[in-house]
C-alpha positions as CSV (number, residue, x, y, z in Angstrom):
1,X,-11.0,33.8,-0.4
2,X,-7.8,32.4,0.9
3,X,-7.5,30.4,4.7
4,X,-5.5,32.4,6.8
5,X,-2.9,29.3,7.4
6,X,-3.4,25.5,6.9
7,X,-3.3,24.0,3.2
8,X,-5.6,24.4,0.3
9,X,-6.2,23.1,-2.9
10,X,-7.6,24.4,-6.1
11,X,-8.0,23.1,-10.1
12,X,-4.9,24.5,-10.3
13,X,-2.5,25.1,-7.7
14,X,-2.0,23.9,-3.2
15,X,-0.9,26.0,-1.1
16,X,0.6,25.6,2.6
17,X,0.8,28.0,4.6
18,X,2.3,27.6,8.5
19,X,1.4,31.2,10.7
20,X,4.5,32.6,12.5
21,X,3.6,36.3,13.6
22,X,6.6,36.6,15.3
23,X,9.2,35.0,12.7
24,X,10.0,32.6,15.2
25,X,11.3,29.7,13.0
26,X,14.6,30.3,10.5
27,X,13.2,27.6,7.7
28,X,10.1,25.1,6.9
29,X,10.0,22.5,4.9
30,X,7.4,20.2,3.2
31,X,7.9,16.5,3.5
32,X,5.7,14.5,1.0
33,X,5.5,11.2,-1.2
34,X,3.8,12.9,-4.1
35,X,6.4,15.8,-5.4
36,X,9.3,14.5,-7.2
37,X,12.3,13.9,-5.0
38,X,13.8,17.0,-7.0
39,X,10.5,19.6,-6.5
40,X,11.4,22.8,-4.5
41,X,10.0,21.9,-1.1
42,X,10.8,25.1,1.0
43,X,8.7,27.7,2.3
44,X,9.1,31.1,1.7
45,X,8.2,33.6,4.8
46,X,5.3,36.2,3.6
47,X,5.5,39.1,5.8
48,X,2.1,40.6,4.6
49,X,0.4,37.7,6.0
50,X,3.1,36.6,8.8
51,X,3.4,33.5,7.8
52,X,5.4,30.2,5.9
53,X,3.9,29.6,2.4
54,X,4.8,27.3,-0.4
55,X,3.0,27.0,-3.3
56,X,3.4,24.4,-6.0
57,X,1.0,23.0,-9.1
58,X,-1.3,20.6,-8.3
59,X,-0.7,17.1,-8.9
60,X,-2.9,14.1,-10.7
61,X,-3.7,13.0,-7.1
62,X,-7.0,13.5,-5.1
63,X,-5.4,13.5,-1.6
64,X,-2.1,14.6,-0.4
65,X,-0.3,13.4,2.7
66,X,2.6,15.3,4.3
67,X,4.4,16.6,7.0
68,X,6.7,19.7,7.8
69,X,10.1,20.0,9.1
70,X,10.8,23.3,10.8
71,X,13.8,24.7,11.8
72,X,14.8,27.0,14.6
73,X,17.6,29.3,14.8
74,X,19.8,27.1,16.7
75,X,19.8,24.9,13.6
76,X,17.7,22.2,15.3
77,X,14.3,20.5,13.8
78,X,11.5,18.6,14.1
79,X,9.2,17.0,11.7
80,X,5.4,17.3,12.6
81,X,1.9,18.0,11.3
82,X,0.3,20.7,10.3
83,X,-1.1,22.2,13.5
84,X,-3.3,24.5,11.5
85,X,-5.1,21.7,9.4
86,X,-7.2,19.1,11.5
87,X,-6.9,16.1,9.0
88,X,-4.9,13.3,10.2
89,X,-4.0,10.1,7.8
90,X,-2.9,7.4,9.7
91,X,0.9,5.2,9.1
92,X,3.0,2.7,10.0
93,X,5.4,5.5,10.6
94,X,2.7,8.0,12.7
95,X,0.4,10.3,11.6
96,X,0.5,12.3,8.6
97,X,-1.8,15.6,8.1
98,X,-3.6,14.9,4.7
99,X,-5.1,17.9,2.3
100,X,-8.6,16.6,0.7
101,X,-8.5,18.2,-3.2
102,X,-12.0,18.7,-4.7
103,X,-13.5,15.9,-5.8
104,X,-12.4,13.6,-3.6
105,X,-14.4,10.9,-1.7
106,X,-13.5,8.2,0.4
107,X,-15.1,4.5,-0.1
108,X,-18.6,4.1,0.3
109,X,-18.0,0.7,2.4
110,X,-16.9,2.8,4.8
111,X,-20.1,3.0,5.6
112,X,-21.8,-0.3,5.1
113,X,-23.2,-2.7,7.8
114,X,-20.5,-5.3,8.3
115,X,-21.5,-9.6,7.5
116,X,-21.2,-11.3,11.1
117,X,-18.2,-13.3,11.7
118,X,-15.5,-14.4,14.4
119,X,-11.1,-13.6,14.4
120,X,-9.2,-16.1,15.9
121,X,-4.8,-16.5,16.1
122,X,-3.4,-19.7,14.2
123,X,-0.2,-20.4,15.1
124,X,2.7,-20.9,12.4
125,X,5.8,-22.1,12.9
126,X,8.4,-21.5,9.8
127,X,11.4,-23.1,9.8
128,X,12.4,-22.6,6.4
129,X,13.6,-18.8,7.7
130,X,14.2,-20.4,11.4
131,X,11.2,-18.4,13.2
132,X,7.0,-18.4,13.7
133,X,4.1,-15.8,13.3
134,X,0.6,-15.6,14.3
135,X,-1.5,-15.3,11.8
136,X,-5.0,-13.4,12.2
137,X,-7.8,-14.9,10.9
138,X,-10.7,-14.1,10.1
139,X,-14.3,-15.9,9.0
140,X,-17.8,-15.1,8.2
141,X,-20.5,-17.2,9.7
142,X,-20.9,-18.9,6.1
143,X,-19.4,-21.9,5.3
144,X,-16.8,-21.3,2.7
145,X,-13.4,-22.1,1.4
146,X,-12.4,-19.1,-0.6
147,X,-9.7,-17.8,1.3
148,X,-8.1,-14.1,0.6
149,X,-4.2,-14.0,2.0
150,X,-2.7,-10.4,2.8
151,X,0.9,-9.6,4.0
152,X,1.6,-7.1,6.0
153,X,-1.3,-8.4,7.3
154,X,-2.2,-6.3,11.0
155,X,-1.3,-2.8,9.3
156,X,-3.6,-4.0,6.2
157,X,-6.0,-4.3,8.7
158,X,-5.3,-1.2,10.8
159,X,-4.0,1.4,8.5
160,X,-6.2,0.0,4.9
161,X,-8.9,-1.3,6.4
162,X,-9.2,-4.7,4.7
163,X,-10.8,-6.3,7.4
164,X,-13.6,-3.7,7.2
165,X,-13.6,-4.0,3.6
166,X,-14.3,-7.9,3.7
167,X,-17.2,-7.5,6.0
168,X,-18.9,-4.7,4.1
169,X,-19.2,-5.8,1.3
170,X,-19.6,-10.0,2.2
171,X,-22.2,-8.0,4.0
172,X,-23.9,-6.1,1.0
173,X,-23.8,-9.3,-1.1
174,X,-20.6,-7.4,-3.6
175,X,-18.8,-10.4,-2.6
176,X,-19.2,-14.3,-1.7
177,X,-17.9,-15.2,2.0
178,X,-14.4,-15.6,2.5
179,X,-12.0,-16.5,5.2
180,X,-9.4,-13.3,5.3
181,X,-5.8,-14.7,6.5
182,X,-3.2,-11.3,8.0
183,X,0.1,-12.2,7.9
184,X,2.4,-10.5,10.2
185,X,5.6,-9.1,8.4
186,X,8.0,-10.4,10.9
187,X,11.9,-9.8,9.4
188,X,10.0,-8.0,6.8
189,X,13.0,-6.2,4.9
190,X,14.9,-9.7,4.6
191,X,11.2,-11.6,4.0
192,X,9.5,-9.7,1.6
193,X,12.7,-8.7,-0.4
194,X,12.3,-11.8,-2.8
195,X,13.4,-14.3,-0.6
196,X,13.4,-18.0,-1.7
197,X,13.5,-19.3,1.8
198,X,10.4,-17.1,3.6
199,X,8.8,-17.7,-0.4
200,X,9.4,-21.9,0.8
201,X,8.0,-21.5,3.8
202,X,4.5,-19.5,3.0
203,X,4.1,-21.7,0.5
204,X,5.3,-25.2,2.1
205,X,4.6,-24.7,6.1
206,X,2.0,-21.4,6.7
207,X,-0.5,-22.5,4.0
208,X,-0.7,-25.4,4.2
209,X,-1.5,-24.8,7.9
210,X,-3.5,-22.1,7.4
211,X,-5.9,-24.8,4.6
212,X,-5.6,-27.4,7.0
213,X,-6.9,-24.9,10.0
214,X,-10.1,-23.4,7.6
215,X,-10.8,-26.8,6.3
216,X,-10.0,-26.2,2.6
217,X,-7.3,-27.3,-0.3
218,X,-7.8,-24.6,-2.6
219,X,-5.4,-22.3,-4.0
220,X,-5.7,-18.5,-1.9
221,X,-5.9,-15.1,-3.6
222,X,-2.8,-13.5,-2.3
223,X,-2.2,-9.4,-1.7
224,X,0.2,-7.0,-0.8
225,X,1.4,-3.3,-1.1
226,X,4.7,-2.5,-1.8
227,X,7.5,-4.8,-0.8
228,X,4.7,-7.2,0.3
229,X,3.1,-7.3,-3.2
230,X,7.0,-8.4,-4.4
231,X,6.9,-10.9,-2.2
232,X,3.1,-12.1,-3.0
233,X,4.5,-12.3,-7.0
234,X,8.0,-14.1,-6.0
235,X,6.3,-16.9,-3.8
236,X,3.2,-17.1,-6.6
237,X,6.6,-17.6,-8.9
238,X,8.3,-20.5,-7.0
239,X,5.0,-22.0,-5.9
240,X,2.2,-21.5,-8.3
241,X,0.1,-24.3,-7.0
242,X,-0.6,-22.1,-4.0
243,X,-2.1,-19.4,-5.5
244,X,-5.3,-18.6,-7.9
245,X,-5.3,-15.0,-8.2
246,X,-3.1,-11.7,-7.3
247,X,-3.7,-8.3,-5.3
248,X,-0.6,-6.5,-5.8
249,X,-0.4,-2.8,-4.8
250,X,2.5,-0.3,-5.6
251,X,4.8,-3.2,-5.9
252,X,8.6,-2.7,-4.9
253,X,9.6,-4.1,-8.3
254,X,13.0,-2.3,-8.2
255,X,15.2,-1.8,-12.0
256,X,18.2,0.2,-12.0
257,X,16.8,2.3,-14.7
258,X,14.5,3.7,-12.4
259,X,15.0,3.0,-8.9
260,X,19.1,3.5,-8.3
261,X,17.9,5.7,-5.5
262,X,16.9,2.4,-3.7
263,X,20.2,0.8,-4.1
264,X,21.3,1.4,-0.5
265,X,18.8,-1.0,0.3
266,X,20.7,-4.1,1.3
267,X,18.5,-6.4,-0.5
268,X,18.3,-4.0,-3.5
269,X,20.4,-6.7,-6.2
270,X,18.2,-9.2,-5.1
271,X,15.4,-7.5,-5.8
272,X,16.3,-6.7,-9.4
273,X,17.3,-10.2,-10.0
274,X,14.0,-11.3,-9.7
275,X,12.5,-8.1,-11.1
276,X,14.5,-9.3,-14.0
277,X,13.6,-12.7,-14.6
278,X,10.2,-12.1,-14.4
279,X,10.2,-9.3,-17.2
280,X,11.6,-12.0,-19.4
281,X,10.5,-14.9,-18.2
282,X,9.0,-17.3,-20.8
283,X,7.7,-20.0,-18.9
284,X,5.1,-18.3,-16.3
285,X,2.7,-20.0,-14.5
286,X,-0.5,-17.1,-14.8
287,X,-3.4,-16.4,-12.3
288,X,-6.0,-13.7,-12.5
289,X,-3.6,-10.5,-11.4
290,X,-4.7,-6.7,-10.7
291,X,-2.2,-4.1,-10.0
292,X,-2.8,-0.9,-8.6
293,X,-0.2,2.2,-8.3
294,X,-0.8,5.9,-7.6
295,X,0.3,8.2,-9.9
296,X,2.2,10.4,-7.4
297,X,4.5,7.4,-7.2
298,X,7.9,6.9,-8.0
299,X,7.0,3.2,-8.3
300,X,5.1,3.7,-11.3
301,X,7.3,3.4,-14.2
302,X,8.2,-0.1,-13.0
303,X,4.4,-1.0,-12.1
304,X,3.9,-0.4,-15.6
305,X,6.7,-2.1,-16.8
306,X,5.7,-5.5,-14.6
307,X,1.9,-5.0,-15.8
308,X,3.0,-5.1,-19.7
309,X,5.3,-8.4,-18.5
310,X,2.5,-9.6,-16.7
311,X,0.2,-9.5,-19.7
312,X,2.4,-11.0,-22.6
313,X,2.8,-13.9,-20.3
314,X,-0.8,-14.6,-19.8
315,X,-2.1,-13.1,-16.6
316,X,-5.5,-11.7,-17.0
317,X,-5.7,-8.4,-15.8
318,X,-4.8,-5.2,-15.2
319,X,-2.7,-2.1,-13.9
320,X,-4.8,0.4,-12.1
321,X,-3.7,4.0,-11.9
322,X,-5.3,5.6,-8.9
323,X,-5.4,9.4,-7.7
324,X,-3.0,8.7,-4.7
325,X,1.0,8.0,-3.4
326,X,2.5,5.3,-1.6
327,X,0.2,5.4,1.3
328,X,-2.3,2.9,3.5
329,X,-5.2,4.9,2.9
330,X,-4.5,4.8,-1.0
331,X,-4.1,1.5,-0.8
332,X,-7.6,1.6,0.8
333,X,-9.7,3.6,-2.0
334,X,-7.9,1.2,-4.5
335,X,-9.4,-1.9,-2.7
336,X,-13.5,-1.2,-4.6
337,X,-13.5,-1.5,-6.9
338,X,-10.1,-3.4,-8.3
339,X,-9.7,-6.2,-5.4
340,X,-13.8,-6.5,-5.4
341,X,-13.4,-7.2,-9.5
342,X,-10.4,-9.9,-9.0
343,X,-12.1,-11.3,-6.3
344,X,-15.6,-11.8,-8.2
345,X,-13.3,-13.1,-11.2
346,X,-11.4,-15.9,-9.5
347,X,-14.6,-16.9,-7.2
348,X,-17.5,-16.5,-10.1
């Protein structure tokens, strides 16, 4: 039997479906990362049922997060949630309602006592890029000098619960204490977009302070999702010293073959430079690297294309497809068990 309203899933087939008894609205829309840009995205009113209802196959994913745009007759809209499905999935950008398909279950850290330990805020300045951040740190009440370095580093925390994830499983023994650095994005779209200047200063001032603050010289595992993972790869690139292992998520490894829809980005050229070099780069300097991307991603194609690069040039590891889109809590399922494998590989 159907739900009334609200969105559904089956092996085959989801459905949305937004009531409006008294035709209220002139148009709905889905708004989603999982679709292809080109999928028919607009409801169809129903008037057995009174109601806005799209229904499209169901993709390889396990969760999908969305929002709808509605229309009124003056030719206004508004984007919002579902107000007939309770789920919420948190975002950088607000809330999104999210549609559990069958079979899906979310981590079982989630759920695990968390290993005592303390935050504190260590100061960086950076004048390589002319600014400063203040970086969140935090430590387990072990001794240690594995340290674990995350751009994006508060919304990792907040949105993907990494911090959660270190103490769970440090707590349940999955994984050796480590000190777990957040790095705030600060210009994020100019940093993170393959930068050799913020790359020179992570790797020449905010490291350096960070090992001098924790007490340690050796090289950090370094992770990021999305443009943050490009910028985790391009510093690893121009600094390999600093780095003994990679975390990088859906990375923003733009090519013009697949990704001219990004090109009003202003640091889009940039970013395929580098993409560039990489993929035929013969001279790498290799760490331990896992990849993860959803397969409702329109970053996949070049994932795959950076993992295959990746490998010829001698990085052990791997590209992970996971059930999900470009979204924190994907990020999140992806972390156990592919960052708890790197991490017991560059730490055993």
């Amino acid at each position: 039997m159907e739900p009334a309203v609200g969105a559904w899933c089956t092996g085959s087939e989801v459905c949305f479906r937004l009531r409006d008894q008294e035709r209220r609205l002139s148009g709905v829309r889905l708004r989603q990362g999982v679709w292809p840009r080109s999928a028919p995205c607009d409801f169809a009113y129903d008037d057995d049922v009174r109601a806005w209802e799209l229904r499209r196959p169901r993709p390889p994913v396990q969760r999908i997060e969305y929002q709808i745009e509605l229309t009124h007759p003056d030719g206004s809209t508004e984007t919002v949630c579902d107000p007939d499905n309770p789920r919420r999935a948190p975002g950088g950008f607000g809330e999104s309602s999210v549609l559990w398909c069958p079979g899906y279950r979310e981590p079982d850290w989630l759920d695990l006592p968390p290993a005592a330990g303390r935050w504190r805020d260590v100061y960086l300045p950076l004048t390589a890029v002319r600014s400063e951040m203040v970086a969140r740190i935090w430590s387990p009440g072990t001794a240690t000098d594995r340290v674990l370095v995350a751009h994006d580093g508060p919304d990792y925390d907040r949105y993907g619960g990494l911090g959660r994830y270190t103490a769970a499983l440090i707590g349940a023994g999955r994984l050796p204490p480590y000190h777990l650095v957040l790095l705030p994005p600060g210009e994020r779209l100019e940093w993170y977009s393959a930068s050799p200047a913020y790359a020179r200063a992570l790797a020449r001032e905010a490291l350096p302070k960070v090992a001098a603050e924790l007490g340690t010289d050796r090289p950090v595992v370094g992770a990021g999702a999305s443009l943050g993972a490009l910028a985790m790869l391009h510093a690893q690139r121009r600094h390999p010293a600093r780095f003994a292992g990679l975390f990088l998520q859906s990375g923003s490894f733009f090519r013009p073959r697949y990704d001219r829809h990004e090109s009003g980005f202003r640091r889009y050229l940039r970013i395929v430079r580098f993409t560039g070099r990489v993929l035929r780069d013969p001279r790498p300097h290799p760490v331990p690297a896992v990849l993860t991307c959803g397969v409702g991603e329109e970053n996949l194609a070049n994932n795959r294309d950076m993992a295959l690069a990746l490998r010829d040039q001698g990085y052990p590891g791997s590209l992970e497809e996971v059930p999900d889109a470009h979204n924190w809590v994907g990020w999140r399922d992806a972390l156990d068990p592919h960052l708890t494998t790197l991490l017991q590989r560059v730490w055993a």
